[in-house]
Each structure stands twice: as C-alpha cells, then as structure tokens.
C-alpha positions in Angstrom: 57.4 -190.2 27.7 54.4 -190.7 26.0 52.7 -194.1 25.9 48.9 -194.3 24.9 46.3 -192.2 23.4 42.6 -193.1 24.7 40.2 -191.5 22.7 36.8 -190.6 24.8 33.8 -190.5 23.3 29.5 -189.6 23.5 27.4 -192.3 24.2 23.4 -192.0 24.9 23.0 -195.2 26.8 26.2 -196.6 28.4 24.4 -200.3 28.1 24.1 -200.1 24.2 27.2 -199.1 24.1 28.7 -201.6 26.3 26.8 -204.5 24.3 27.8 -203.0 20.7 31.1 -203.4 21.9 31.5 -206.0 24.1 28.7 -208.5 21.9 29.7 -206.8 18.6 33.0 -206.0 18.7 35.1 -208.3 20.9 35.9 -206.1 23.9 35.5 -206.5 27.3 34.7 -204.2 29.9 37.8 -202.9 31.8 35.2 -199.9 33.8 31.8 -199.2 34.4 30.5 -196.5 36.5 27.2 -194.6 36.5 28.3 -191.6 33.8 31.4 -193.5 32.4 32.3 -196.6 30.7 35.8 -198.2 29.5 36.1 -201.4 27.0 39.8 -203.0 25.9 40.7 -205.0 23.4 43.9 -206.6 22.4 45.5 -204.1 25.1 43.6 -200.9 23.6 41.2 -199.1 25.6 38.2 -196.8 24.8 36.6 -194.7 27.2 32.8 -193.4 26.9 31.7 -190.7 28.9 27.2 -190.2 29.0 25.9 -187.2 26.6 22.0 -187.8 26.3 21.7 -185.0 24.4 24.2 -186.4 21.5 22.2 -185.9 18.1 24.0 -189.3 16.1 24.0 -187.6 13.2 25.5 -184.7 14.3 28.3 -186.6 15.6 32.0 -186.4 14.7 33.6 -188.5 17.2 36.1 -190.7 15.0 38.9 -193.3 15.8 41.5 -194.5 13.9 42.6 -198.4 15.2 46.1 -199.8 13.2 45.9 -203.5 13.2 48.0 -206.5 11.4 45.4 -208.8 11.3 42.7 -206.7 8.7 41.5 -209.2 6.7 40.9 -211.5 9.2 39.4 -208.7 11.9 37.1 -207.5 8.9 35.6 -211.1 8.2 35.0 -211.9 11.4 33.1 -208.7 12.3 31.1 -209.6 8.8 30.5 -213.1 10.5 29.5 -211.5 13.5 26.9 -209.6 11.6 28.0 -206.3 12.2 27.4 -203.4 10.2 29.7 -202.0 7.8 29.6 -198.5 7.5 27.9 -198.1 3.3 31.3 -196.1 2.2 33.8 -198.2 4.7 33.9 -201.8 3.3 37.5 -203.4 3.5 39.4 -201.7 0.6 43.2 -200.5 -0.2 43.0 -196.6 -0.3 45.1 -195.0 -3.0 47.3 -193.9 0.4 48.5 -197.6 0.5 46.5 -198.5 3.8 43.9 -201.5 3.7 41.1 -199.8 5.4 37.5 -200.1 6.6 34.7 -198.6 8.8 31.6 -198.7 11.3 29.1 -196.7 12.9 28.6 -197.2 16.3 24.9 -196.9 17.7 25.8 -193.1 18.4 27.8 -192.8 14.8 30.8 -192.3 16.6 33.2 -193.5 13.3 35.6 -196.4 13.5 38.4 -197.1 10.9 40.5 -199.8 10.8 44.0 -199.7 8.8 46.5 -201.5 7.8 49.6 -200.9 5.9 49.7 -202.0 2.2 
C-alpha cells in the first residue's frame, strides 16, 4: 500500500533553504544533516538533497501541494511578504482548481491548488 509521495529536490545552500522555508513558509525542520535537509508542514514533508552546481534558472524541480484552506494560506504568505511567482497569483484556472505559485531561492516551483 502506498502512503506518501516526498518530492526531493536541489538546493545550493541548505541554510537558505531551511530559512525560506521554515521563516517564509511555515515549516519546521523535521532533518538536517550535512548534504540533506527535510522540512514538514501540516504532516507533509519535503526533502532537499545539496547540488552546488544547480543553475536556478535552469531548474525544473516542481511540486504540486492540494490544500482546503487556499485563500487563507495565499494571504498569509502575502502578509508574510513572500514572493509570488509574476504568472502564479491566486486565481481559478479554467481546469476548476483555485491555484497559485512561488519560486523558491533555487526556482524550484511551488503550486498550491484547490478544488473549485
């Protein structure tokens, strides 16, 4: 039986990723270790493994997160000051989801959805 899906993905520097996510994004740290890093939130983990030789813009890590709370997870990232990606602001996609995205500090993409 199947029961999660943990995506991994590049970071540069382990600490900026740890404080985008932790400071940014509500999650705590659940690992650390020299070449590896894991944040939760809300029971969902993601794990980062070091690549110093990621190019950001080159990157096509991506991660879809379903949530019930959009609105209110959108507004308080915007309180928080975080960056929403230019083409991801909070919107209802002709697919019926209410969706919208960041950039991490290594442009791995994150979308959050929610069903119209």
């Amino acid at each position: 039986m199947l029961t999660a899906v943990i995506p991994k993905l590049p970071s540069r520097d382990l600490q900026v990723t740890r404080a985008y996510y932790v400071d940014q994004l509500g999650f705590a740290v659940a690992g650390s270790y020299p070449d590896y890093l894991i944040v939760e939130r809300d029971g969902l983990q993601l794990h980062f493994f070091v690549a110093t030789d990621l190019d950001p813009l080159a990157n096509d890590g991506q991660v879809y997160v379903r949530t019930d709370g959009i609105d209110h997870l959108y507004s308080t990232l915007v309180d928080r000051g975080v960056a929403i990606h230019p083409n991801g602001a909070l919107a209802t996609k002709p697919w019926g989801q209410r969706e919208f995205a960041l950039l991490d500090p290594d442009h791995n993409l994150l979308t959050f959805g929610q069903a119209g």
